[in-house]
DSSP file (Angstrom, degrees, kcal/mol; ACC not computed):
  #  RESIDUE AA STRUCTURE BP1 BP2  ACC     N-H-->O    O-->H-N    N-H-->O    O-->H-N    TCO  KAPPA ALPHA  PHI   PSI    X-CA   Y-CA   Z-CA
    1    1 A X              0   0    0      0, 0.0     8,-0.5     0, 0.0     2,-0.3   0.000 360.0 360.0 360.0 137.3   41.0   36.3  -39.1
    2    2 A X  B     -A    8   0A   0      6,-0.2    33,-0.3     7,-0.1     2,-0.2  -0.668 360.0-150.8-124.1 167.8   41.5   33.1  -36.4
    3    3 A X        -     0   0    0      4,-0.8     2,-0.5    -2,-0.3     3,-0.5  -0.594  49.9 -74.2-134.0-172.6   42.7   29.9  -36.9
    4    4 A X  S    S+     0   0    0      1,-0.3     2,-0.7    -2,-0.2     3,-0.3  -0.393 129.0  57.1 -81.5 175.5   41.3   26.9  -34.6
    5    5 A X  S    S-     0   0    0     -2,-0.5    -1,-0.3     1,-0.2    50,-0.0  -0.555 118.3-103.0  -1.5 -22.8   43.1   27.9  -32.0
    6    6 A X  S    S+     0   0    0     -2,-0.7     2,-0.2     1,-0.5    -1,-0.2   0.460  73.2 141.5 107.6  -8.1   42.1   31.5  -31.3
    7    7 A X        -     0   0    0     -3,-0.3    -4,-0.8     1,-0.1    -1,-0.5  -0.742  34.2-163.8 -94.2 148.5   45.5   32.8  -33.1
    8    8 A X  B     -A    2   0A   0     -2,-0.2     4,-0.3    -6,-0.2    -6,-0.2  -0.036  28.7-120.2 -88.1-171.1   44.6   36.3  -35.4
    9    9 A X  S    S+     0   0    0     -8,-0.5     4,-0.2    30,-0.3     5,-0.2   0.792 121.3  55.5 -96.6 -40.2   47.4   37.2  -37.9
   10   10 A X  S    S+     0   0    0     29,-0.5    -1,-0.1    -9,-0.2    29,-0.0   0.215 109.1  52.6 -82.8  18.1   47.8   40.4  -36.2
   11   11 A X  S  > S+     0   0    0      3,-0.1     4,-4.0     2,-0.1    -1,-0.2   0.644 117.3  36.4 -95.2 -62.3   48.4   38.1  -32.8
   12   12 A X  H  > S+     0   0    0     -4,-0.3     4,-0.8     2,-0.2    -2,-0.2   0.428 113.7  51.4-107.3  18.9   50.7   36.3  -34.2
   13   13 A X  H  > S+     0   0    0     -4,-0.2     4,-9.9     2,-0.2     5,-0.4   0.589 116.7  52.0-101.3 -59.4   52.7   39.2  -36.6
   14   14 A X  H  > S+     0   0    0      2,-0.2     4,-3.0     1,-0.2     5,-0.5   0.965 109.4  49.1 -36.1 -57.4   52.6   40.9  -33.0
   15   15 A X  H >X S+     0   0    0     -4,-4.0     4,-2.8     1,-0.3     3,-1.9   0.807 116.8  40.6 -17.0 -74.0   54.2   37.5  -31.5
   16   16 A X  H 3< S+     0   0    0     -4,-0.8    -1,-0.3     1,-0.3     6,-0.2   0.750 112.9  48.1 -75.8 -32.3   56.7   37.4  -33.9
   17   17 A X  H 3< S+     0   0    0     -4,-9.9    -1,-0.3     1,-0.2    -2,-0.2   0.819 121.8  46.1 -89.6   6.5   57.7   41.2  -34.1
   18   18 A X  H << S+     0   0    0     -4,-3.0    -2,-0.2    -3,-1.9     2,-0.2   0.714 102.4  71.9  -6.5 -86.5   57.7   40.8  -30.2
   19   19 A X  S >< S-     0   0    0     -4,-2.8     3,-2.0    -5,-0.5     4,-0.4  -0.400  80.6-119.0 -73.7 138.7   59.6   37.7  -29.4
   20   20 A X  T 3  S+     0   0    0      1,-0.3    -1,-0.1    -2,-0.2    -4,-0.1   0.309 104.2  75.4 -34.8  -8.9   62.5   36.7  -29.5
   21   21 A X  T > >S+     0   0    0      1,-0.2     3,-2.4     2,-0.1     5,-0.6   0.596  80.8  78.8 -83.5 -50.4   61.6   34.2  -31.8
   22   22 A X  G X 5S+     0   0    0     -3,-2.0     3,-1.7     1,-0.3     4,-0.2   0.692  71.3  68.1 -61.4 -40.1   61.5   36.6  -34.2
   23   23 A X  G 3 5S+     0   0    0     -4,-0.4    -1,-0.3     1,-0.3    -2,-0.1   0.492  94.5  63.9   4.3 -39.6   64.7   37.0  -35.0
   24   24 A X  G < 5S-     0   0    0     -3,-2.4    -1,-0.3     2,-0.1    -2,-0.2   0.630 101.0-127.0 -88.3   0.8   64.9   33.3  -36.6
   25   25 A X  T < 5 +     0   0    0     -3,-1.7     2,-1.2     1,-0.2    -2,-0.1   0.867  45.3 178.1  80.2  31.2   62.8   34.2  -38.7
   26   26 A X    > < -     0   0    0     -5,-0.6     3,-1.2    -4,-0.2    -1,-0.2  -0.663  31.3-162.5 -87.2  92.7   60.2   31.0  -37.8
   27   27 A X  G >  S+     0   0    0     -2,-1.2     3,-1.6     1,-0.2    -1,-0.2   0.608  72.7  99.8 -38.7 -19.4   57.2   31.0  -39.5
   28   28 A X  G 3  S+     0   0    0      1,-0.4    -1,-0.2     3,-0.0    28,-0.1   0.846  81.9  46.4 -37.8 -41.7   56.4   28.3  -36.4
   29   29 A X  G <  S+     0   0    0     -3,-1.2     2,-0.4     1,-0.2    -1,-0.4  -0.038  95.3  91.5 -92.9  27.3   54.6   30.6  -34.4
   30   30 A X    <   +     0   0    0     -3,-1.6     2,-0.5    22,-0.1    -1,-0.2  -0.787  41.5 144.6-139.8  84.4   52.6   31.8  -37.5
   31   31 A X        +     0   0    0     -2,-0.4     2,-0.3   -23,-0.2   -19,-0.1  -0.963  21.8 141.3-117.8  97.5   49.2   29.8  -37.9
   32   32 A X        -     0   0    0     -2,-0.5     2,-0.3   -29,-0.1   -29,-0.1  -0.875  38.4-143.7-144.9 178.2   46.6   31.9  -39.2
   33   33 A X    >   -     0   0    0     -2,-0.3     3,-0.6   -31,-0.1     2,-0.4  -0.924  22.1-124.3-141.0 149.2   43.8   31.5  -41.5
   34   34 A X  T 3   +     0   0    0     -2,-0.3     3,-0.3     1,-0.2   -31,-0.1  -0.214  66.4 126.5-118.9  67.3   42.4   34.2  -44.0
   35   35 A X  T 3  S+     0   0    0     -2,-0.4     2,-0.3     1,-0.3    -1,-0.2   0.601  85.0  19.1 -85.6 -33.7   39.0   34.2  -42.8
   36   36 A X  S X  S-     0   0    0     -3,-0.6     3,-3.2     1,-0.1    -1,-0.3  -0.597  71.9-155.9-160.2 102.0   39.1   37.9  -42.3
   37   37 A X  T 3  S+     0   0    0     -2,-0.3    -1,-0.1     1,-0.3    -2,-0.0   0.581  91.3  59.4 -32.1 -41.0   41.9   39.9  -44.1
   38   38 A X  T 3  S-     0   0    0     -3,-0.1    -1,-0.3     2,-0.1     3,-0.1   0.870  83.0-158.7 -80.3 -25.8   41.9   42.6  -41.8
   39   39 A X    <   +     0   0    0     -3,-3.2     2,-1.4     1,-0.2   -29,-0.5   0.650  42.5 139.5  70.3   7.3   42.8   40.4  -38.7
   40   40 A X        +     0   0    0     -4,-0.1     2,-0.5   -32,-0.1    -1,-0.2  -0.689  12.8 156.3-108.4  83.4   41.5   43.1  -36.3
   41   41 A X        -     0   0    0     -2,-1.4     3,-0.5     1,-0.2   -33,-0.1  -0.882  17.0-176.3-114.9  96.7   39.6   40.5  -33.5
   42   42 A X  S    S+     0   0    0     -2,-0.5    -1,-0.2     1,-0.2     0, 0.0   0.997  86.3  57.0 -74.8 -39.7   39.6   43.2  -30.2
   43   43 A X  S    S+     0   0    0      2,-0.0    -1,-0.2     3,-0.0     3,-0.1   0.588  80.6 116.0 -62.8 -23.9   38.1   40.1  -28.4
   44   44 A X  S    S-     0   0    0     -3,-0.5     3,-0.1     1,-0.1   -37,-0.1  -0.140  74.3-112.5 -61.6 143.6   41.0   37.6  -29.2
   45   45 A X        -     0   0    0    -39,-0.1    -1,-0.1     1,-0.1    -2,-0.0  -0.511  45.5 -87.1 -73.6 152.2   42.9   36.4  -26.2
   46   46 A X        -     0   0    0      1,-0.1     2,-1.2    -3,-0.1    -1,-0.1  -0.110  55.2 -91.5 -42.4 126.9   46.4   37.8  -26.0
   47   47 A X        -     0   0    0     -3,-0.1     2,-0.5   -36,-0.1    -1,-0.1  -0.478  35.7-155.7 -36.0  64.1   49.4   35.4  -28.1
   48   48 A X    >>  -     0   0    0     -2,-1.2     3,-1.3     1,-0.1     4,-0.8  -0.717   8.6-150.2 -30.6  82.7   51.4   32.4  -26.0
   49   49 A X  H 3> S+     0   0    0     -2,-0.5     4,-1.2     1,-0.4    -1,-0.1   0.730  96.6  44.5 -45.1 -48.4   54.5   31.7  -27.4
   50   50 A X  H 3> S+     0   0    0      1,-0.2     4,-1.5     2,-0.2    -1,-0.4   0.868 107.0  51.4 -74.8 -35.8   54.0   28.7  -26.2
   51   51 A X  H <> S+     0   0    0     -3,-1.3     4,-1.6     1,-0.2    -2,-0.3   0.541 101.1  58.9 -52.1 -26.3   50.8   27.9  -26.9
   52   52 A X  H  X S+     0   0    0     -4,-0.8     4,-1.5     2,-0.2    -1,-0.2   0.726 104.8  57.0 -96.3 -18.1   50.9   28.7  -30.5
   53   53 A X  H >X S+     0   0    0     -4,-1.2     3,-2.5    -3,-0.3     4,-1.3   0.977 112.8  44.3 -49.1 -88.0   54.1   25.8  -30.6
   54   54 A X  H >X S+     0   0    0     -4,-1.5     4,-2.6     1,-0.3     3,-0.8   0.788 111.7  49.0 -11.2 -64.5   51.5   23.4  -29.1
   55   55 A X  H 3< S+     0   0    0     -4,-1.6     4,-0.5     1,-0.3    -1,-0.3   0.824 116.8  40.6 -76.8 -25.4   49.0   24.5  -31.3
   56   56 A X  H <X S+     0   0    0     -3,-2.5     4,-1.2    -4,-1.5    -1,-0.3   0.302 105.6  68.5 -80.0  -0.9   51.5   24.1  -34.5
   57   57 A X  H <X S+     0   0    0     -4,-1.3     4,-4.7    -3,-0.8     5,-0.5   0.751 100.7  46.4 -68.1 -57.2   52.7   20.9  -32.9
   58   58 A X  H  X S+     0   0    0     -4,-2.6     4,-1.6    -5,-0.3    -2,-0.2   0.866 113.9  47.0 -70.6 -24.0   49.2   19.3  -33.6
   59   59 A X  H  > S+     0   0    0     -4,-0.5     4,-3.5    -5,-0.2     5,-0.2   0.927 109.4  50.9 -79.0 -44.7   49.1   20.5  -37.0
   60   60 A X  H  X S+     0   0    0     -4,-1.2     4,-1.6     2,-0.2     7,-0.2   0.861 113.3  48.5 -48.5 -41.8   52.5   19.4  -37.8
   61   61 A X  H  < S+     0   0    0     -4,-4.7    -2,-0.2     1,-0.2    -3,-0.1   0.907 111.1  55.5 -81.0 -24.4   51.6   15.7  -36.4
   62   62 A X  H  < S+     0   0    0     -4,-1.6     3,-0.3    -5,-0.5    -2,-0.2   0.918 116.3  28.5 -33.6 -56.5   48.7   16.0  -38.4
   63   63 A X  H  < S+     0   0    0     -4,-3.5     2,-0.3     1,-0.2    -1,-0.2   0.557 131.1  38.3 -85.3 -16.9   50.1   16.6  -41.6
   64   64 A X    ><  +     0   0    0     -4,-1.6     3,-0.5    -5,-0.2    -1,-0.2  -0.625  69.1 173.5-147.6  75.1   53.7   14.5  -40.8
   65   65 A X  T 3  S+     0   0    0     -2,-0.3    -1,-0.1    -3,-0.3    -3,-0.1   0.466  72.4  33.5 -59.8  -3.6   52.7   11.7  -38.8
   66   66 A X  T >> S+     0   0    0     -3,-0.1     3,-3.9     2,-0.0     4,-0.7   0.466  78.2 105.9 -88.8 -45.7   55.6   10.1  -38.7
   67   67 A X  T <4 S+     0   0    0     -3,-0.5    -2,-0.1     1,-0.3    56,-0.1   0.187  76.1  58.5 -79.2  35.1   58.0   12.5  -38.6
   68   68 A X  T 34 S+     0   0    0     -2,-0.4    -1,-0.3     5,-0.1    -3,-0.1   0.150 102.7  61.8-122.4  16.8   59.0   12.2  -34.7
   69   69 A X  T <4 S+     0   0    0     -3,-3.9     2,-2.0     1,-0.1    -2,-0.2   0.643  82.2  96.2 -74.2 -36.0   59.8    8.6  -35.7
   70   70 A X    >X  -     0   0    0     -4,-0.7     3,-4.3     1,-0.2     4,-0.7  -0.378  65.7-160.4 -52.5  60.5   62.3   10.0  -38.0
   71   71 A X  T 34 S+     0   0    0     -2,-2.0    -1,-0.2     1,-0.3     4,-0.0   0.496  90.8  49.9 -33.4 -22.7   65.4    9.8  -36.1
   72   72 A X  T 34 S+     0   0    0      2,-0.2     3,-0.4     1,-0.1    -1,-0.3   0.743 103.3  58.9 -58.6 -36.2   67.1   12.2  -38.1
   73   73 A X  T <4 S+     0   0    0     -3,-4.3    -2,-0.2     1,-0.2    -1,-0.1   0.900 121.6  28.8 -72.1 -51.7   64.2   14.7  -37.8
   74   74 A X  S >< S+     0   0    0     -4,-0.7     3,-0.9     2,-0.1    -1,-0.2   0.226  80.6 129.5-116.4  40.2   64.7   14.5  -33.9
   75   75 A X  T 3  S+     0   0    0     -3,-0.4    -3,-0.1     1,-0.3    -5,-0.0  -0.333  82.3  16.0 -81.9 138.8   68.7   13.7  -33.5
   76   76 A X  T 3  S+     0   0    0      1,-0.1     2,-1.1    -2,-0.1    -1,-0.3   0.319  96.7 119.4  63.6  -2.7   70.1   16.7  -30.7
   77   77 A X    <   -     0   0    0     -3,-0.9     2,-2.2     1,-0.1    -1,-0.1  -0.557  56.9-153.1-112.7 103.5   66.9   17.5  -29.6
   78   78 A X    >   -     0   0    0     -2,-1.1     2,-3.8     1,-0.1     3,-2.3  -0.066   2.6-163.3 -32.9  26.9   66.2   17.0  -26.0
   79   79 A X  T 3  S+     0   0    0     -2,-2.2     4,-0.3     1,-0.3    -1,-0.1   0.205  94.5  57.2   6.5 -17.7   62.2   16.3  -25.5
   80   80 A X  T 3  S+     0   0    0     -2,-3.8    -1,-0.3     2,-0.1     4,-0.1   0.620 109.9  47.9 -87.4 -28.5   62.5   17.0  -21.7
   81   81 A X  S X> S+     0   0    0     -3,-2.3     4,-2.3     2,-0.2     3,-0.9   0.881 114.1  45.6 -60.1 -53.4   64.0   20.5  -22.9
   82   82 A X  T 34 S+     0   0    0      1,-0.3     5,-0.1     2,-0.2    -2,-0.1   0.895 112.3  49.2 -66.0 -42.3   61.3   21.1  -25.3
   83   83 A X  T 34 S+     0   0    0     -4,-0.3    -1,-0.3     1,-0.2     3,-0.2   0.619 111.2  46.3 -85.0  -0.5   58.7   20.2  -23.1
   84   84 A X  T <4 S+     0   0    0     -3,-0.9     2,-0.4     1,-0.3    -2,-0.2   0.749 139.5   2.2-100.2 -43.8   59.9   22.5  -19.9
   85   85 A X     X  +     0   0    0     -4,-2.3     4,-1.6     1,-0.1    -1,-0.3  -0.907  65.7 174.9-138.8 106.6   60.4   25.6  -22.4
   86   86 A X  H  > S+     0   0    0     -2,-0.4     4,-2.2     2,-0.2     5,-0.1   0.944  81.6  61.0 -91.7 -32.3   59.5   24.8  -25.7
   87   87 A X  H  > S+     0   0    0      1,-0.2     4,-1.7     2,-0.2    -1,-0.1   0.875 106.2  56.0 -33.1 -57.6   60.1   28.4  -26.8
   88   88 A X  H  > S+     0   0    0      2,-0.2     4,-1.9     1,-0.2    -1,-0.2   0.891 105.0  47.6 -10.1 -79.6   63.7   27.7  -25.6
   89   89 A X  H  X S+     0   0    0     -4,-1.6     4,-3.5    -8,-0.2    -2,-0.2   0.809 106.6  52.2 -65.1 -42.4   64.3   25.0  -27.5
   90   90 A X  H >< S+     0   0    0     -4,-2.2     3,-2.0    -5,-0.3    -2,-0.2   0.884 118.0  42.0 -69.0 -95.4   63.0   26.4  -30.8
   91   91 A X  H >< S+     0   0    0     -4,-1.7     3,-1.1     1,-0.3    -2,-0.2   0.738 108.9  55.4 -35.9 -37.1   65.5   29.5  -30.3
   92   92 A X  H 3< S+     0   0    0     -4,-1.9     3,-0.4     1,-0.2    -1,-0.3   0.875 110.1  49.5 -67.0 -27.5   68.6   27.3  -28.9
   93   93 A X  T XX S+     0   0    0     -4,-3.5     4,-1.7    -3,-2.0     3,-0.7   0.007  76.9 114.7 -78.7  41.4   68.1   25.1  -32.7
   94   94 A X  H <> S+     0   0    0     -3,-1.1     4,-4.0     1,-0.3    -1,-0.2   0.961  77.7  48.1 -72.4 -42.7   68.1   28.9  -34.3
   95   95 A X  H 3> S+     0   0    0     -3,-0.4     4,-1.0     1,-0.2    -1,-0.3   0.627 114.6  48.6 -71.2 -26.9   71.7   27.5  -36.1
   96   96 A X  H <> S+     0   0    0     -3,-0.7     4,-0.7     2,-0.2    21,-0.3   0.589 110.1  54.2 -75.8 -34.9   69.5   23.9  -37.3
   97   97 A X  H >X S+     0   0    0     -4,-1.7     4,-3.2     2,-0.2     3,-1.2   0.993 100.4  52.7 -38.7 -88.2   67.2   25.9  -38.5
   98   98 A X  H 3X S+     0   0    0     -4,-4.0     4,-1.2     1,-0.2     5,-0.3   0.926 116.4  43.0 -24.2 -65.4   69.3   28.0  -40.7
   99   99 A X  H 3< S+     0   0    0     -4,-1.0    -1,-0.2     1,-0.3    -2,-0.2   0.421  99.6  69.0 -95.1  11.6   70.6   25.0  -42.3
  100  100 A X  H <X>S+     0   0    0     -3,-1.2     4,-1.3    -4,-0.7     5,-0.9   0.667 109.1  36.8 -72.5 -59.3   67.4   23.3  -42.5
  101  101 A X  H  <5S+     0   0    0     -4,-3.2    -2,-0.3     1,-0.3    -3,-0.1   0.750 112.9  54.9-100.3   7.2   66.3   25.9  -45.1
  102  102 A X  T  <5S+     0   0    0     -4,-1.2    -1,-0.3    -5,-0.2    -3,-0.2   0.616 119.8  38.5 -76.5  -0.8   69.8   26.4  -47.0
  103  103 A X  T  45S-     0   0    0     -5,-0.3    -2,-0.2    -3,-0.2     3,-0.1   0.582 115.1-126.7 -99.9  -3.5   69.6   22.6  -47.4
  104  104 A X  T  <5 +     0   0    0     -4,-1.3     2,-0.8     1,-0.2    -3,-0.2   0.915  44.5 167.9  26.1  57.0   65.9   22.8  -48.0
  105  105 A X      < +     0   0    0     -5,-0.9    11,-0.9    -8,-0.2    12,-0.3  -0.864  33.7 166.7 -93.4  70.3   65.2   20.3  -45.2
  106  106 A X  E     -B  115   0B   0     -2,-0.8     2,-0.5     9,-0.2     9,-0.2  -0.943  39.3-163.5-130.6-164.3   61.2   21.3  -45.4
  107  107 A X  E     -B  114   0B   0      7,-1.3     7,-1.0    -2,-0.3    12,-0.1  -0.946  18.2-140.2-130.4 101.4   57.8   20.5  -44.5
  108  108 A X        -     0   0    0     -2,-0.5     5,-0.2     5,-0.2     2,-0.0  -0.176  27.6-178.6 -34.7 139.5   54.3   21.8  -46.0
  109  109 A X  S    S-     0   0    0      3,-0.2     3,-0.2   -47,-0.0   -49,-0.1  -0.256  76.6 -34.2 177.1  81.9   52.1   22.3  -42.9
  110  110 A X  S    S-     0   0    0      1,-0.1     3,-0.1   -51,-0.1   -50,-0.0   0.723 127.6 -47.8  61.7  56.1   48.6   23.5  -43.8
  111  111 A X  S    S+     0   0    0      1,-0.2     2,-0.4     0, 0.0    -1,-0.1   0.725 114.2 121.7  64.8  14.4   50.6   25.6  -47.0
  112  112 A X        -     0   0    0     -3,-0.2     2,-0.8    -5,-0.1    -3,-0.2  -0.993  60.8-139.5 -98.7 137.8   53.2   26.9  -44.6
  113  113 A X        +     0   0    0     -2,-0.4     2,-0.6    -5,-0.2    -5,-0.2  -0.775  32.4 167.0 -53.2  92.7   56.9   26.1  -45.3
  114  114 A X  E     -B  107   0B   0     -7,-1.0    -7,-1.3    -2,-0.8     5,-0.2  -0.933  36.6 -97.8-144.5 112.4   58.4   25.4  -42.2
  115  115 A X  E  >  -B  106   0B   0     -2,-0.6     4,-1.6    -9,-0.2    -9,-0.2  -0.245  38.3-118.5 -47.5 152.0   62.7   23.3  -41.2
  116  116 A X  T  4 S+     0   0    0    -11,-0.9     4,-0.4     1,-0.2    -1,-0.1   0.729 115.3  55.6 -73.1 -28.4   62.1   20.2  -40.6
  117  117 A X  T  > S+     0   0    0    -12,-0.3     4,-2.6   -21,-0.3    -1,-0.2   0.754 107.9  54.5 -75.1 -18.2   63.8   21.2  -36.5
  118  118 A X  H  > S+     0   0    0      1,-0.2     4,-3.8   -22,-0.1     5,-0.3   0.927 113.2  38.1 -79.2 -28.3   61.1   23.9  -36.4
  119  119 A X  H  < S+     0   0    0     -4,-1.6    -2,-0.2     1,-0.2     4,-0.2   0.457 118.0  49.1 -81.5   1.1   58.2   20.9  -37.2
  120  120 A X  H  > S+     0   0    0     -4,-0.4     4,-6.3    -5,-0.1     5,-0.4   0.699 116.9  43.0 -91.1 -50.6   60.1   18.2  -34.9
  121  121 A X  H  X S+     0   0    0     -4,-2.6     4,-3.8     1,-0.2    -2,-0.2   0.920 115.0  49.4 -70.7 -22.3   60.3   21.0  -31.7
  122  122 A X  H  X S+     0   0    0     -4,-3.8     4,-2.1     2,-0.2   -65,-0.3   0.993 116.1  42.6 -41.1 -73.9   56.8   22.2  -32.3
  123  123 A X  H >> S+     0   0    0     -5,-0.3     4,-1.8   -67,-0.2     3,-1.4   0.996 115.5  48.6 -55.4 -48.5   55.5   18.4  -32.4
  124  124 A X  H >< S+     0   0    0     -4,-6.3     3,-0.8     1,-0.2    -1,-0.2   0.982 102.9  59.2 -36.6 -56.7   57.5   17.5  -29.5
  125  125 A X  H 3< S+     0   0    0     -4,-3.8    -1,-0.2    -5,-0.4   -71,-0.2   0.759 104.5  53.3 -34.7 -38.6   56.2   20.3  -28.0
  126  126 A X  H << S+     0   0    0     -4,-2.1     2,-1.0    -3,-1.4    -1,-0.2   0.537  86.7  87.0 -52.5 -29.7   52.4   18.6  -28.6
  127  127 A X    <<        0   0    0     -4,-1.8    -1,-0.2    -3,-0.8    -2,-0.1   0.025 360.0 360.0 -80.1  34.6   53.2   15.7  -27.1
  128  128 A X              0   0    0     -2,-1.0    -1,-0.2    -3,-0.2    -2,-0.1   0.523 360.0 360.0-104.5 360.0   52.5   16.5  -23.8
């Protein structure tokens, strides 16, 4: 299974049990489609941390066009940070995160649940 972008499931399962990332538990990095159950693409290019941000960046402005207007949405988070590492940035909010989903401060974004700080550094991340 692929999304537009080229990410598998088992690409981006890898990412996540991989990265550092993983550890927040971010669904960010997790864009897939269930076009083919098994996920098993040997041809798919290898998983960019960054690149799958980007690629959830666009989907996020897609669906929440707005929400980097939202000064709340992007209050402490540096857009010259995001955009040198965005991988970075998304791990340094790990603690805005967290309290993004005990507050349930989220955002539907193509039927994933996703904090509102992972769907601001992702778009930021987009913006390039």
């Amino acid at each position: 299974m692929t999304d537009d972008a080229g990410l598998t499931r088992r690409q981006a399962l890898a990412l996540l049990a991989g990265g550092g990332v993983a550890a927040l538990g971010v669904g960010a990095l997790v864009r897939s489609r269930d076009d083919d159950p098994t996920g098993d693409d040997p041809a798919a290019p290898p998983v960019d941390a960054a690149d799958a941000l980007v690629a959830l960046g666009a989907a996020v402005l897609a669906a929440h066009p707005t929400l980097l207007a939202d000064p709340v949405a992007i209050d402490g988070i540096d857009p010259a940070e995001v955009q040198a590492d965005p991988v970075a940035a998304l791990v340094a909010a790990r603690d805005r995160i967290e309290a993004d989903y005990a507050d349930g401060t989220v955002l539907d974004v193509q039927g994933w649940v996703l904090s509102r700080t992972e769907c601001a550094v992702a778009a930021l991340a987009a913006r390039t």
